[in-house]
C-alpha positions in Angstrom: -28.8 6.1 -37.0 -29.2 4.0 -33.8 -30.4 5.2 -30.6 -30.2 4.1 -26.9 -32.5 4.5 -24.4 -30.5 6.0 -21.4 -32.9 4.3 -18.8 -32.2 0.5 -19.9 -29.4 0.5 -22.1 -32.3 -0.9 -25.1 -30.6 0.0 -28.6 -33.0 1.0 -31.7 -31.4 -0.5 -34.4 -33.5 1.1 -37.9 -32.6 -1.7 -40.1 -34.8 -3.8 -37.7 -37.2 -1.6 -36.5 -40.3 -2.5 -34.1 -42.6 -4.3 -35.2 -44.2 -6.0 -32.9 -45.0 -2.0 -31.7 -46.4 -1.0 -35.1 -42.5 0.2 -36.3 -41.2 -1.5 -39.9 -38.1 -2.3 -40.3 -36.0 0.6 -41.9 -37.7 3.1 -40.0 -34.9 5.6 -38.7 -34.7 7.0 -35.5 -35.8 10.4 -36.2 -38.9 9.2 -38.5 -40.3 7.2 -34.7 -44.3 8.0 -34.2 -44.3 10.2 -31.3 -46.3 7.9 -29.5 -43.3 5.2 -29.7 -41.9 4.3 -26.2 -38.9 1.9 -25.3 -40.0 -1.6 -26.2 -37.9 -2.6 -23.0 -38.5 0.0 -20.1 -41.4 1.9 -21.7 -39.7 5.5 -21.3 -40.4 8.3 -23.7 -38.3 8.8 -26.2 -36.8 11.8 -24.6 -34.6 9.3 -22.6 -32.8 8.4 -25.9 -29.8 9.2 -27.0 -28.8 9.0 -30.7 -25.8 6.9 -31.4 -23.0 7.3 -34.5 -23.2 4.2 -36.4 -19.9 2.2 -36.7 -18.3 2.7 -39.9 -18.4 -0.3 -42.3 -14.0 -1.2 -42.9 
């Protein structure tokens, strides 16, 4: 599931993941090291907000 930081507007997207901040692609959301910030703005992951992914039609 995607999630958006609420500060910037940044969008986690799993099937890419981070990695140029240690995170592999397919990482989900909810499986993020704690220490993880927005790759964008920097802010905790408190100011994100998970996101219903669009279903496939």
């Amino acid at each position: 599931m995607r999630c958006a930081c609420l500060m910037c507007g940044y969008i986690y997207y799993p099937e890419k993941g981070d990695p140029e901040h240690g995170v592999e692609p397919g990482t989900e959301a909810s499986e993020l090291p704690a220490e993880w910030t927005c790759p964008k703005c920097k802010s905790s992951q408190d100011a994100f907000a998970m996101m219903e992914d669009e279903e496939e039609e």
